[in-house]
Each structure stands twice: as structure tokens, then as C-alpha cells.
C-alpha positions in Angstrom: 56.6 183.5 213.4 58.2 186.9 213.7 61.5 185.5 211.8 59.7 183.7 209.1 58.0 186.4 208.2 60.8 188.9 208.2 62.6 186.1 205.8 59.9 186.2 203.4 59.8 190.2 203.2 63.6 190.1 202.7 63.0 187.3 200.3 60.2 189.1 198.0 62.3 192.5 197.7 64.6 190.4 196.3 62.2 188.3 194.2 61.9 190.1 191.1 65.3 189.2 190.4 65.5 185.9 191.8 63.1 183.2 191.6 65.0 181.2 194.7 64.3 180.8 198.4 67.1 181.0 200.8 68.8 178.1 201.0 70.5 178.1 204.2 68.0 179.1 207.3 69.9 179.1 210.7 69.0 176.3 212.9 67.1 179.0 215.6 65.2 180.6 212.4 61.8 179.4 212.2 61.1 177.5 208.9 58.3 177.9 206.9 57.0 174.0 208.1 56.6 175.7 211.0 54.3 178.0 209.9 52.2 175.6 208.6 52.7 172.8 211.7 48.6 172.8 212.3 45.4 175.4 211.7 46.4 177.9 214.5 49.5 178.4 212.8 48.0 178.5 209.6 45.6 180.7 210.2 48.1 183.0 211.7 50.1 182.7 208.6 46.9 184.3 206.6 46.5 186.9 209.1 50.3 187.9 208.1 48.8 188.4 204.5 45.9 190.7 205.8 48.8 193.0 207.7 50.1 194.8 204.5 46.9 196.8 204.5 47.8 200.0 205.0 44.9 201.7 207.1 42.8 204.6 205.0 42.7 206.8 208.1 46.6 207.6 207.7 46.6 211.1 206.5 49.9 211.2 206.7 51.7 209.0 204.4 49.3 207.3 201.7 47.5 208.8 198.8 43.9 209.8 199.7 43.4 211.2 202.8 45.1 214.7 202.6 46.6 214.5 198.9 43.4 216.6 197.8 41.9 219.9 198.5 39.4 218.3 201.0 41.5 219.3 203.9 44.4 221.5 204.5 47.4 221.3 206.6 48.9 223.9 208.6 51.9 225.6 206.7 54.1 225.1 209.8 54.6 221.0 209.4 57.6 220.1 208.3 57.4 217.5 205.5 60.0 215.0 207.3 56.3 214.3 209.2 54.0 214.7 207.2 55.3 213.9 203.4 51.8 213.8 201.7 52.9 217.7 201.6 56.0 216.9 199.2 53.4 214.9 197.1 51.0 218.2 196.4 54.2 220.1 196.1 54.4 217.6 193.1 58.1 217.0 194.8 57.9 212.8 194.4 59.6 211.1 192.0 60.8 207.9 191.5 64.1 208.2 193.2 62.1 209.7 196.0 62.6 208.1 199.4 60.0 205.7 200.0 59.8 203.0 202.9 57.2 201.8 205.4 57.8 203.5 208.5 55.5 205.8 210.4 56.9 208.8 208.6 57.6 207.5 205.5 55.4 208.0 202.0 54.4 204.7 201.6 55.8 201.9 198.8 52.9 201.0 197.8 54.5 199.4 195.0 56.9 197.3 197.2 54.1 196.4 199.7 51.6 195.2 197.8 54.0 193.0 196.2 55.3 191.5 199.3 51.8 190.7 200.7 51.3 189.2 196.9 53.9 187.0 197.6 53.0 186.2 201.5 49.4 185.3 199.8 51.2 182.7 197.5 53.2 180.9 200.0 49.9 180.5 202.2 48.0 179.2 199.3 51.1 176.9 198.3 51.1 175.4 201.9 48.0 175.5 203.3 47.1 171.7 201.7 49.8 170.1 203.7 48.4 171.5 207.3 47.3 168.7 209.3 44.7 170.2 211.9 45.7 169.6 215.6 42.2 169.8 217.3 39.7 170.7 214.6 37.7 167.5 212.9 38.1 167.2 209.1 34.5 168.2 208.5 35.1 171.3 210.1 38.6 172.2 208.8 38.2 171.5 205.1 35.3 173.9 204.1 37.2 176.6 207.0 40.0 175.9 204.7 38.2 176.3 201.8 36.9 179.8 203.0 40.8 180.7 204.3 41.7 179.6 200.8 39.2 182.2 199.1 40.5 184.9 201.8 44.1 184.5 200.3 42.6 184.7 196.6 40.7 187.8 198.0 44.0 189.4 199.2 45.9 188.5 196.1 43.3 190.2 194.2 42.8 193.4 196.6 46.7 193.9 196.6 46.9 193.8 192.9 44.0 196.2 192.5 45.2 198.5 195.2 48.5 198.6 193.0 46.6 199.1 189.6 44.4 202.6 191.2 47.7 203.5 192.4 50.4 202.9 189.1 47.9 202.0 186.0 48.8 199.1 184.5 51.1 196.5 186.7 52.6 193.7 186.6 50.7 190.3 187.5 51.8 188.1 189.9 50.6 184.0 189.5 53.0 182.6 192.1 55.5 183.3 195.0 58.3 182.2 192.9 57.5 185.0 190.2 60.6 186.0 187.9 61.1 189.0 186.6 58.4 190.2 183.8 57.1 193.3 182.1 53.8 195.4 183.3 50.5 193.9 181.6 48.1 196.0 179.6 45.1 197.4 181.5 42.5 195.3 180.5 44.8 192.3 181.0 45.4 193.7 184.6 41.4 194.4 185.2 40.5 191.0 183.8 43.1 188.8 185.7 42.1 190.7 189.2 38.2 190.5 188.6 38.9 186.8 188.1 40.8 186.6 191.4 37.8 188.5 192.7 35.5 185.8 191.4 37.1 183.1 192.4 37.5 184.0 196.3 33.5 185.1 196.0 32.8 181.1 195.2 35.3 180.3 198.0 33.8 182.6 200.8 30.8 182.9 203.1 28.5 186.0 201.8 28.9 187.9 205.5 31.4 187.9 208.4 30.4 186.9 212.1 31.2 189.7 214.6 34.4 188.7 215.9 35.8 188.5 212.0 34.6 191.8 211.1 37.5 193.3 208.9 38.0 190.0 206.9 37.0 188.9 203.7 33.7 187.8 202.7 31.4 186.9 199.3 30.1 190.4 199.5 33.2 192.2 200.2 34.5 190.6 197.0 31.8 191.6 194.4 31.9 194.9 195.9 35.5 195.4 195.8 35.1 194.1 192.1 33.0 196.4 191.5 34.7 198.9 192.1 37.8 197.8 190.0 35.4 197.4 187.3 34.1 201.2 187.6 37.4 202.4 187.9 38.9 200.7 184.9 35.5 202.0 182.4 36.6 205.1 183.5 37.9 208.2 181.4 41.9 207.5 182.9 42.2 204.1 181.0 39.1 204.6 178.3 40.0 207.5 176.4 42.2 210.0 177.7 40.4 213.0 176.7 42.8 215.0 178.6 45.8 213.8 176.8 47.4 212.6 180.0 49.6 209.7 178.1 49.9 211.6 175.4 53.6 211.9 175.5 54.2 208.6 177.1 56.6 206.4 175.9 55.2 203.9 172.8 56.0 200.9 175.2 53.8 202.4 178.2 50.8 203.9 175.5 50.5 200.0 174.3 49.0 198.8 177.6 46.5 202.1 178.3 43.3 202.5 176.2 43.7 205.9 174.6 40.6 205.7 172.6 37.0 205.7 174.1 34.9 202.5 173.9 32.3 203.3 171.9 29.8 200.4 172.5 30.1 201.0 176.1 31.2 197.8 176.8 33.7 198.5 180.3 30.7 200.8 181.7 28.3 198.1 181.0 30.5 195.8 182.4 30.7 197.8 185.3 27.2 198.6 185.7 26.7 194.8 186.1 29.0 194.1 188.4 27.5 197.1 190.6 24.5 196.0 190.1 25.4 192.1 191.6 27.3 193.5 194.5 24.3 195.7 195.7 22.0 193.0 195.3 24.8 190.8 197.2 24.8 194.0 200.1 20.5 193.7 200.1 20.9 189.9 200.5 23.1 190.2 204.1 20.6 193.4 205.3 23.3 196.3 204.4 20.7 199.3 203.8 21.8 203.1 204.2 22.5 203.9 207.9 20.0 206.2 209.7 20.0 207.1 213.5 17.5 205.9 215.6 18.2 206.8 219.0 17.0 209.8 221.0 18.5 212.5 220.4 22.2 212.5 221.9 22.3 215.9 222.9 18.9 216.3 224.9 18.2 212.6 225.3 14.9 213.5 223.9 12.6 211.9 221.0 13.7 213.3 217.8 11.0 214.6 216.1 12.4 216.9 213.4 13.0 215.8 210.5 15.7 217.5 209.7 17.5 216.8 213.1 16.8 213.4 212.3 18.6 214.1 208.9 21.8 215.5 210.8 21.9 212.6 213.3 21.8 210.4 210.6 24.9 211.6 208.7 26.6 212.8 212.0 26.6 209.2 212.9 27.3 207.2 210.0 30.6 207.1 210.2 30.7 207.0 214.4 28.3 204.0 214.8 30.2 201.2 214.3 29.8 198.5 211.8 26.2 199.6 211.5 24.3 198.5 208.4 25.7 200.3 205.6 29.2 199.2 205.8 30.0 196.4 203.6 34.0 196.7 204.6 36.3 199.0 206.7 38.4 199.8 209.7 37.8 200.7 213.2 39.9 201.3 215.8 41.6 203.6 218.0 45.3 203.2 218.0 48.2 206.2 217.1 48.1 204.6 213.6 44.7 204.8 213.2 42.1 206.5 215.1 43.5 209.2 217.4 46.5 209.9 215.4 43.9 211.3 213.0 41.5 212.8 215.6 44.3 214.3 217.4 45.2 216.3 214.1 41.7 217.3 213.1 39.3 218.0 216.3 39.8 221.9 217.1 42.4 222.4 219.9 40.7 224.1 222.8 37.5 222.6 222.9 35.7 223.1 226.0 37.7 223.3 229.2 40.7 222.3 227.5 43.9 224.1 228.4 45.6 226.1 225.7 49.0 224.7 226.8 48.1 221.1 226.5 49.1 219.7 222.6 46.3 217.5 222.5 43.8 217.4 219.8 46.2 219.3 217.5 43.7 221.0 215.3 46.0 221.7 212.1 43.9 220.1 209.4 40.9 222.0 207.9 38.9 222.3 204.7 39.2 224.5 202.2 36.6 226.4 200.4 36.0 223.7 198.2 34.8 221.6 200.3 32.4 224.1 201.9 31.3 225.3 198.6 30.7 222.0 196.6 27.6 221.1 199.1 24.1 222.1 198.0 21.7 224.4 199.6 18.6 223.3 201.6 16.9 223.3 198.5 18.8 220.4 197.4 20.3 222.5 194.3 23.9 223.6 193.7 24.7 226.8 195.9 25.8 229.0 193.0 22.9 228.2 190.9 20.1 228.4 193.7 17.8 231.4 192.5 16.5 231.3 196.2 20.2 231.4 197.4 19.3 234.7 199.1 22.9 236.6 198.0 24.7 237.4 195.6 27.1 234.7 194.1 30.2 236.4 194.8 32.9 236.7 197.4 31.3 239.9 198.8 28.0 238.2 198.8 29.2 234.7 200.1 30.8 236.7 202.9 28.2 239.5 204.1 27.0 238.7 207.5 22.9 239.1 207.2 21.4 241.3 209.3 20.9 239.8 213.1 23.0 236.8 212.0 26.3 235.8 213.7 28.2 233.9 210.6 28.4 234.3 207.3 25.5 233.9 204.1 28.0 230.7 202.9 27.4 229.3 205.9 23.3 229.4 206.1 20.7 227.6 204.1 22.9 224.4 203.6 21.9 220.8 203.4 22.8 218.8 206.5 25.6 217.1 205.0 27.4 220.1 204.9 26.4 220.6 209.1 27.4 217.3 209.5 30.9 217.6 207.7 31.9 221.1 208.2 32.6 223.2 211.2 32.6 227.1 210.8 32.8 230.2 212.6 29.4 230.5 215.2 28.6 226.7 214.6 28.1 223.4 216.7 30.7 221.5 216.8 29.9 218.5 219.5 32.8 217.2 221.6 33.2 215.2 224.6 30.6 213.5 225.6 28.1 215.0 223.1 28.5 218.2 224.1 27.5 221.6 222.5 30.3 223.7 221.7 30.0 227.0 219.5 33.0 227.3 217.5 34.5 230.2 217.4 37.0 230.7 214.3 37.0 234.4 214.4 39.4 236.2 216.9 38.3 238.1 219.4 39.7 240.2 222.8 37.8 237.9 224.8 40.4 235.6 226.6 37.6 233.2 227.3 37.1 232.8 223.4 37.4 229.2 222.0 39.8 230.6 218.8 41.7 232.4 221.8 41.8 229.6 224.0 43.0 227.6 221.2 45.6 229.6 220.0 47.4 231.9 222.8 50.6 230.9 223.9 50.4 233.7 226.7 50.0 237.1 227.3 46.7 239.1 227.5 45.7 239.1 224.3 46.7 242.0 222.6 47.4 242.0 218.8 51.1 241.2 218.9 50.3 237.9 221.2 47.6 236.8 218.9 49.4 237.3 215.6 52.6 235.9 217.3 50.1 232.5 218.8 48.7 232.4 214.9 52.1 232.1 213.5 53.7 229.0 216.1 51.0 227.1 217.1 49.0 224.7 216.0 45.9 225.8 214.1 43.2 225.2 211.2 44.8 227.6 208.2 40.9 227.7 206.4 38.9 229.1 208.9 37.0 226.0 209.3 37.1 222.7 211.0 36.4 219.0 210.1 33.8 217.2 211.9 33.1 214.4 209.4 34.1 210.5 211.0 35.6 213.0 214.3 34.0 210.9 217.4 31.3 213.4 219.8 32.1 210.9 222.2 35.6 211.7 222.7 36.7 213.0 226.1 38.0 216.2 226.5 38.8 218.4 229.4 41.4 220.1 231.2 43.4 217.2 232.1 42.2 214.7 230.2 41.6 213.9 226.0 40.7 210.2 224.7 39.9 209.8 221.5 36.6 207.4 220.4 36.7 204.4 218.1 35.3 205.1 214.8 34.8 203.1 211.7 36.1 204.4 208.1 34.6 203.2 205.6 36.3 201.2 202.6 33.6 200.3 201.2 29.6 201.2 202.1 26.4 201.3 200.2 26.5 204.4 199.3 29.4 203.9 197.5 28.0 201.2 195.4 24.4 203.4 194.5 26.7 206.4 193.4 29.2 204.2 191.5 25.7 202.4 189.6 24.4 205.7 189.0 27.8 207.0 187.4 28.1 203.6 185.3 24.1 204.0 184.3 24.7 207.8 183.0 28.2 206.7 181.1 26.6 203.6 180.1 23.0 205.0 179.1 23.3 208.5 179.2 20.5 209.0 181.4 19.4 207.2 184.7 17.4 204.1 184.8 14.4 203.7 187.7 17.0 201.5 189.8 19.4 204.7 189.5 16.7 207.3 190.5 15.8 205.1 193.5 19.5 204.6 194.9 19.7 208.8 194.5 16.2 208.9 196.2 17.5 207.0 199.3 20.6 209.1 199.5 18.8 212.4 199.4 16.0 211.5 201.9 18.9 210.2 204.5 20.1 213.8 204.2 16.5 215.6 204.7 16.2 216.4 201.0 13.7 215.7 198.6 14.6 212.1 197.3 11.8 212.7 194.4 13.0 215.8 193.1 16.6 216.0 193.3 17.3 218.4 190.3 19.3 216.2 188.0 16.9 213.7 188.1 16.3 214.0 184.2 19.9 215.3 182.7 21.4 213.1 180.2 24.9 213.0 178.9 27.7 215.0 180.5 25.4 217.4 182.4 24.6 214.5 183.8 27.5 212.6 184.1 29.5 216.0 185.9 25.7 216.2 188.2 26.4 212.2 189.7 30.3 213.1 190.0 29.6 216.4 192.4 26.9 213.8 194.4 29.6 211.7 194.4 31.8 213.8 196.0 29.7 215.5 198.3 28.7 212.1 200.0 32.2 210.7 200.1 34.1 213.8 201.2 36.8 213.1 204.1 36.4 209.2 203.1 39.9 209.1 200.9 37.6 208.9 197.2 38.3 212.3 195.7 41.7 211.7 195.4 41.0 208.6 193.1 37.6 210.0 191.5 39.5 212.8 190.3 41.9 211.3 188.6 39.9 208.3 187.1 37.7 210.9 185.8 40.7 213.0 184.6 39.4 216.5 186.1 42.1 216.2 188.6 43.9 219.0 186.9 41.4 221.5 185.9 39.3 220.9 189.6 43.1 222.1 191.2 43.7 224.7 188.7 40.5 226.6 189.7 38.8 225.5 186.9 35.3 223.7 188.1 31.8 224.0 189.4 32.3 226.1 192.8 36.3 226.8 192.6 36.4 228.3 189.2 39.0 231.2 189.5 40.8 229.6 192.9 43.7 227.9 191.5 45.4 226.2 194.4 49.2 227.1 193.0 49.7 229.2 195.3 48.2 227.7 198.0 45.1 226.3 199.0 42.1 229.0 199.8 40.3 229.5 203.2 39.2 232.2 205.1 41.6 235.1 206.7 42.5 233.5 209.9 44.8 236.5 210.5 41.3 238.7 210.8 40.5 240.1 214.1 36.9 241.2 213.3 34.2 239.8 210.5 35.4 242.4 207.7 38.9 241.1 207.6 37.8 237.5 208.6 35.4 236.8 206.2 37.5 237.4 203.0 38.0 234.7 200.4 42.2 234.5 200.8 44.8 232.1 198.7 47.3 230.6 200.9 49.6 233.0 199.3 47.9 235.9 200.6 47.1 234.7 204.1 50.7 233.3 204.3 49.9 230.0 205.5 49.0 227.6 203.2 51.1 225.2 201.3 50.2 225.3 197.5 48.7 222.2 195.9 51.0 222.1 192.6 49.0 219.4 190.5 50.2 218.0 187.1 49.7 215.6 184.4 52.6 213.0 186.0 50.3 213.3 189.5 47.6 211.0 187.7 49.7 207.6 188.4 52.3 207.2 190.8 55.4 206.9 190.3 57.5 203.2 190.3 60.6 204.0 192.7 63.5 203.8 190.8 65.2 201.0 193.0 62.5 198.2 191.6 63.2 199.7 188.1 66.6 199.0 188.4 65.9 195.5 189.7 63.6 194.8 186.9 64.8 196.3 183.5 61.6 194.7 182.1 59.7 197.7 183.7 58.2 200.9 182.0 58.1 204.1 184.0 54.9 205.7 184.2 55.0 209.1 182.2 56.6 212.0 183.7 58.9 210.6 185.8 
């Protein structure tokens, strides 16, 4: 199995220039009527097809994770490891190095195709299996549903292409030739067909032991999705101007003038609509906790501790009921190579000399800003904020308080996504930690612990530990899909399974309410309710969130901040913001909570370099603190570009603009 497959991968990069298989296979080589000998190696086969996914949870090397201003990395990695950092530089290109090794930015481009391909030789073999063991009744409607998995692929690879490089080229068979990229709405209608045809080939939900592959649900909310994205302002409008100075030949296949009737957004809107009512229909509801409390093993009585244990773990209960599709898992690919990077180094009895969890990736201040306040109402207009909305005020310690005003009087999303200075951050085992972010002379200090290298720590140890170790540049920590049950100690750090999220209901209810306000320009009953559910899962007032009666773009910029807030550390902003095209203007320090922080010159945080709360709690730019790398975003950074080897193969292809 392992040479057939490595045939067919050397076969596809070679594909959009030749149309012929391999003649000659060497009589050890497996052959491809070996791969299709009965149903185990059949099915096999179409678990091949599922292994191009690249996992969501990889920070390192695929648009989403890190490629915003949700999280930043420690100015100390080099690139050669982490090159999602050469991507905010705005460094790729299309003669940038591309491949799929652990270290390499992906080619999503060449991978997608090559699983396209893989798809198509199942689909074009799978009639000739004869079944070894399984009776015919049994194996023809599994090999219907197989059948429908493959179309779901085909689909899902295309469309994972399309989000990534705008309009692509469609692929119909494994023997494709070369051909030119198809128009967008070409694109959006061929892979919503694809959509719709595995969704009449597939069961509507997935038995335990399957969980991971495609189902009827999965593929009306994956469709969905497409749908939304397509309506969107990227490829219905442009009002930025972002193919403006395209070529003629790549301008032909976008839609640079708005839909007036509203058709792609009602489109959209009904295709939300039937993949929710698909979700109700298998029991997917919004996730709440219902468990004593984790901590004290008590009742939970509080609502608002009920609130936090509810968000805290959404992400950490696995394949609970709001998860229509997603990962789990714990391997150096997936799970732990991401905790590792992300959980504070230090934590409890950890020693400071031990590498593991890392702790270099943090959030900015947009992150921490963009949540609301108790109240359920942005923080900077919140008349019972309590301080003034500036940098000063933001920062002021209150009077008998430990931390800062930015940090108090927050909704419990932002308690269940953010760690700060003099908050809980729970760790191994469930255990209460207080993070401790600010410096102090106190060797047994967690930010101490976490940072010295040795000596007794004096200034010139500290500042010498902040500048070669390992350590969160903002100020703040992550604790969003990090596991509480992870085991951590002075010997000892295992990192928990998890589950991230490709797809879950809240998704879907934000993505109908954004379709109802671009559709409607105001929010239907259906809209209001899916809001409603979302706010009282977070301990706010479902009934009364404040933009319950906007219309137009106030509206429209209200559901996108929801949108936002919810999703945050679950790979969305980096495609929100550009289908929305406010990619540029949110970098450039020019919306809602970040206005004035551009992000040129590095993303902003708090001054880690600050012994005490007056130098600590300071608003800094990466370019004053010295240690964050700038997030230089462009026009060209809204589509990816096409490396220039497979526009060389095919001279049929456009490049997208700008590169």
C-alpha cells in the first residue's frame, strides 16, 4: 500500500502536464489491482484520501492558527521552524519554498490536488472490488456511503483550495489535463454540487469508532460554509479594491461588483439554515458542563461559574454535542506539539530547567480587548466600564486590586480564553494556579520560575533569562482548547487529548446571523434566538444582547466582532478577515478596540521587561518592547500565492495578484 500510494503522489505532481499513468510498475511495486483486491483494501484506499488533511491545530505551518494577531510568537524563533512568521513578515511568494514536511509552509495548492486525484482513482475503482467476507447486502449500500465519502473529500479538498487561492481550477477526473482556473461562481457551484451529492450518498451521523469521517451533516455544514464564504465581500464586491490592479484574465473570474438582489447571501442563508436543522436532527445543541465542579468536586451552583465551566470545556470534552466535525488527538503533530508551545512554562512544581510546555505563544491586546464587559456591551463603549478608555485607564491598578482595570468586569469568555497577570490559570490535574506575568524578586514566583536560567535573581539575571528563554512576549497567556487535565510536575508533563473544532454549532448560528444581516439587514426571530443561546452559555443576557435591533452595517460589523469573540484561537479570523476584506485596516490599527495599534512594527502586548506594575502595565508595540515580530499585512496577503513550480507546469494558470 505504501508504494502505491507514493506512485500516485509522484504520478499527480506530474499530472497537470500529463494525463498518463506509468506504464512500467516493477514487478515488487504494488499495483493499483491490489489496492482494490477486496473491501479491506478498499477501504484502506479511501482512508489514503482522508490523510491529505492537514490538522487545524498546526500552528506552525498552515494559514490560520498563528497567521493573525490572536496569538503572538516569541521574537527568538527562527523562521526555518516556525515559517508562519515569514508569512506575517509578508516574505512568501510564489517562488517561496513550499513542501509538506514538519517544517515546511504547507502546499496547499499541491496537496489538495494530490488527494483530488487519490479521491478519483478510488471512485474509478471501487465498482470492480469484490468483497472477501462481507455479503452483498451489506457491502453495496457501505459502498454506497464509501462512495459519498470520496465525493465529500473531492469536494472539501477543492473548497479548502478555493478559501485558500480564490478561484481554482476544477478537477472531474484523475486523468485531468492541463486547464485554466474557473471563475468563482463556477468554482462555488461545481463544489456545492459535490457537496450535495455525497449528502444523498451518506448516513446523517457517524458511529463512535468513525468519528472524524464524513457524514450527511458534515456535508451541508461544510457547504454551508462555502456558501457564506463565497456571498462574502472578497468575491461580491471588492469594496476594498483588492483586485483592483489584477490582471484582466484574473478580474474575469472574481465578482468585483456587489449583488444587489442579495442572491449569494440568500443562498447562503439557506444553506445555513438546512445544515442547522440537519445538526438539530442528530442532537448537536450548544455544549454546556454539567458535572460538579472540577476544581472543588462540588455542585455548581453559580451561574456564572456554570458560565465559565461551560466555555472552559467546550473545547476539552471531547466530541460532546456541539461538534458537528473536528480533530482530536494527542500526537507531536497535533495535540502536544501545540500545548507544549502555549501552556505557561513553570506551572506548578515544574522545574525551570526542564523545556517542557514551551510557553512562547501569547495574545495580543487584541484579543484581550475585543471581548465584552460583564455587561455584555463592547468594553470601550460600556458607560459602566468603571475607567477611563485609555491606556492609562485600561492599566491603573484599582485600589486593593492585584491586576489591572482591563482585566476586571469581563464576560467569561474572556476568563475562559485569556490568561493574565494575578489570574487562574488551571493545570495539571485541575489545579489552581495564579499566574504570575509580572516579575518579581521572589525566586519562588511563577514568571521567575518560568523564566530564570540561574542566578539569584537580580536584574541582570532576569533581563538576561527574558532575552534567551522561552517566554510569552504579550504579557498574557492562552488557555482557550489548552487541556486542565494535563500532567505537570517536576519530572513529569503529558499533555491531554483535546478536540478542535472544524466545524460546531456555533459556527453555523453566527454564520446564519451574518447571512440574515447581509441578506435582510436586520435579524430575523431564528437569528435573535441562535445569539440568545450563545450569550446565555456565556452567563450573559441572551434577551438583551445590545445589538439585538441594529440594521445594516452597524449591524453587520456587531455579528462579525460576535463572531470573532466566540471563534477566537479556533483558526476562523484568519479567514473571516479576509472574506470580509477588513483584513488590512483590523492589522493596520484601524478597527473597534485596536484603532491606533498598527501591528507594522510589531504586534502589541504588555512590557514584559517591567519589574514592577508601573512599567509592567504599559500598552508597548513589539518595536518598543524589543520582542515582537511585526505583522506586515497587504493587499496580495488576501489569497495565497500559486508556487511558481505548478505555474510553470501549467501555463494555462493566472497568478493571483501581487505576486
Amino acid at each position: 500500500m505504501k508504494n502505491i500510494i507514493s506512485l500516485l503522489c509522484l504520478t499527480f505532481m506530474l499530472g497537470l502536464a500529463s494525463c498518463n499513468m506509468l506504464d512500467v510498475v516493477p514487478d515488487d511495486t504494488a499495483t493499483l489491482a491490489d489496492a482494490f483486491k477486496d473491501e479491506d483494501k478498499a477501504e484502506g484506499f479511501l482512508f489514503t484520501c482522508y490523510s491529505y488533511q492537514y490538522d487545524p491545530r498546526n500552528f506552525r505551518t498552515v494559514p490560520g492558527r498563528a497567521t493573525t494577531d490572536e496569538m503572538v510568537a516569541e521574537s527568538r524563533w527562527g523562521a526555518q521552524w516556525f515559517p508562519f512568521k515569514q508569512y506575517n513578515e509578508n516574505v512568501i511568494g510564489s517562488s517561496f519554498s513550499m513542501g509538506t514536511g514538519l517544517y515546511d509552509w504547507r502546499d496547499i495548492w499541491l496537496d489538495g490536488y494530490q488527494a483530488i486525484r487519490q479521491c478519483y482513482i478510488f471512485l474509478e475503482n471501487i465498482d470492480a472490488v469484490v468483497p472477501k467476507t462481507t455479503p452483498s447486502n451489506v457491502y453495496e449500500p457501505l459502498k454506497q456511503q464509501w462512495k459519498g465519502e470520496a465525493y465529500f473529500l473531492v469536494a472539501y479538498y477543492h473548497h479548502l483550495i478555493f478559501q485558500n487561492y480564490g478561484p481554482i481550477v476544477l478537477v472531474e477526473a484523475a486523468d485531468a489535463l492541463q486547464r485554466p482556473r474557473s471563475s468563482v461562481d463556477d468554482c462555488v457551484d461545481k463544489i456545492a454540487g459535490w457537496y450535495d451529492l455525497a449528502t444523498n450518498m451518506l448516513p446523517p451521523s457517524t458511529t463512535a469508532a468513525n468519528y472524524g469521517r464524513a457524514n450527511a451533516t458534515i456535508a451541508k455544514a461544510m457547504k454551508a460554509k462555502l456558501l457564506l464564504y463565497a456571498a462574502s465581500p472578497l468575491f461580491n464586491g471588492d469594496p476594498e479594491g483588492v483586485f483592483a490592479n489584477a490582471k484582466d484574465e484574473f478580474k474575469s473570474l472574481v465578482n468585483t461588483v456587489r449583488d444587489v438582489t442579495n442572491s449569494r447571501w440568500n443562498r447562503a442563508l439557506e444553506a445555513i439554515d438546512e445544515a442547522i436543522t440537519a445538526a438539530q436532527a442528530q442532537n448537536k445543541r450548544l455544549y454546556t458542563y454539567n458535572g460538579p465542579d472540577p476544581v472543588t468536586q462540588t455542585a455548581v451552583t453559580d451561574p456564572q461559574r456554570k458560565a465559565y465551566l461551560n466555555l472552559r470545556n467546550l473545547l476539552i470534552d471531547k466530541w460532546n454535542s456541539e461538534i458537528i466535525w473536528g480533530y482530536a488527538g494527542t500526537s507531536r503533530v497535533d495535540g502536544d506539539e501545540w500545548e507544549r508551545h502555549v501552556a505557561p512554562r513553570g506551572l506548578g512544581t515544574r522545574r525551570n530547567d526542564v523545556a517542557n510546555p514551551v510557553g512562547g505563544l501569547s495574545p495580543s491586546l487584541a484579543t484581550v480587548k475585543i471581548f465584552y464587559s460583564a455587561n455584555g456591551l463592547p468594553l470601550e463603549s460600556d458607560p459602566a466600564r468603571g475607567y477611563p478608555w485609555t491606556s492609562e485607564g485600561r492599566m491603573t491598578i484599582p485600589s486593593g486590586d492585584s491586576t489591572c482595570n482591563l482585566h476586571r468586569n469581563r464576560e467569561q469568555r474572556f476568563y475562559a480564553a485569556i490568561g493574565f497577570d494575578k489570574g487562574i490559570f488551571e493545570y495539571d490535574g485541575w489545579k489552581e494556579f495564579t499566574l504570575n506575568l509580572k516579575r518579581s524578586i521572589d525566586a519562588n514566583d511563577l514568571y521567575v520560575q518560568g523564566l530564570r536560567v540561574g542566578g539569584t535573581g537580580a536584574e541582570s539575571d532576569l533581563q538576561s533569562a527574558i532575552q534567551n528563554q522561552d517566554r510569552m512576549e504579550t504579557g498574557y497567556a492562552i488557555k482557550k482548547n489548552i487541556n486542565p487535565n494535563s500532567q505537570c510536575n517536576s519530572s513529569t508533563w503529558t499533555a491531554s487529548e483535546t478536540v478542535f473544532p472544524v466545524m460546531r454549532l456555533a459556527d453555523l448560528y453566527l454564520a446564519y446571523a451574518e447571512a440574515c444581516a447581509e441578506a435582510n439587514g436586520s435579524l430575523d426571530a431564528k437569528a435573535k434566538e441562535y445569539i440568545k443561546e450563545i450569550h446565555n452559555r456565556a452567563g450573559l443576557d441572551g434577551n438583551n444582547f445590545y445589538y439585538k435591533d441594529y440594521t445594516g452595517q452597524a449591524l453587520v460589523d456587531a455579528v462579525r466582532r460576535e463572531r470573532m469573540i466566540e471563534l477566537i484561537f479556533e483558526s476562523a479570523w484568519h479567514y473571516d478577515l479576509r472574506r470580509w476584506e477588513i483584513a488590512e485596516k483590523w492589522h493596520n490599527g484601524q478597527l473597534w478596540t485596536n484603532t491606533g495599534y498598527s501591528e507594522r512594527d510589531g504586534m502589541w502586548g504588555l512590557n514584559i521587561t517591567g519589574r514592577d506594575a508601573a512599567t509592567f502595565y504599559r500598552e508597548v508595540s513589539g518595536v518598543t518592547s524589543g520582542m515582537s515580530t511585526p505583522y506586515r499585512f497587504e493587499k496580495r496577503m488576501y489569497l495565497m500565492p500559486i508556487a511558481i513550480n505548478h505555474i510553470n507546469i501549467n501555463d494555462m494558470l493566472v497568478q493571483n495578484p501581487g505576486y
